[in-house]
Every structure is written in C-alpha cells, then in structure tokens.
C-alpha positions, 0 to 999 in steps of 0.5 A: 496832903498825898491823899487829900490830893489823890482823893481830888484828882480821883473825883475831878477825873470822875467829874470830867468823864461825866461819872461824878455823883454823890454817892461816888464822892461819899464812896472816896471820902469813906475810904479817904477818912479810913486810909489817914486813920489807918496810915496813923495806926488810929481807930475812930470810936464814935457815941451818939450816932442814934442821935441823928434823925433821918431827914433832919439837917444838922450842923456840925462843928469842929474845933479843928483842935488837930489834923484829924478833926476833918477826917474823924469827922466824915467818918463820924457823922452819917 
C-alpha cells in the first residue's frame, strides 16, 4: 500500500505545479511495478509482446487472481 501511496502523491504533486503528463505517469508507474517486483524478490517473464500491433487498441483483463495482477500487468502490457 506504501508505494501505491507514494506512487499517487509523486503524480498529484506533479499534477498540482502543472508538470503532470503522460509520459510522467508512465515514467512512475514503470518504476511502481519494478519496486513491488523487487521488494518480493520476483521476476516478471513476459511472451507474446510481438502480438501488439502499434496503433490498434486492446483490452486487457485480469482475473485479479493475486496482488500482483495489477503490477505484473503495467510491466507486461506496452
């Protein structure tokens, strides 16, 4: 919960001095997914990425199985 936390008040803080964007909130949440693998001693393994094309829209589901759904998710998914 600490780094969901963190991870929020990092992007409102940004959104507040008018220097949130996209491409800052993907910067946070490449490092949010990294620091909750890591702080487990996990690795994320990931097959099939060659199956995104550029330029199309997806959906992507989770089962929400475990904790980790949401995480391994935002480091799977380009």
């Amino acid at each position: 919960m600490q780094y969901t936390l963190d991870i929020s008040s990092r992007f409102l803080l940004r959104l507040l001095v008018g220097r949130a964007s996209v491409e800052a909130a993907d910067r946070l949440i490449d490092g949010y997914w990294r620091r909750i693998f890591r702080s487990g001693n996990a690795v994320l393994q990931v097959a099939g990425r060659g199956h995104f094309e550029p330029g199309q829209a997806y959906v992507i589901m989770s089962n929400h199985s475990s904790l980790l759904d949401i995480p391994a998710l935002m480091g799977a998914v380009p």
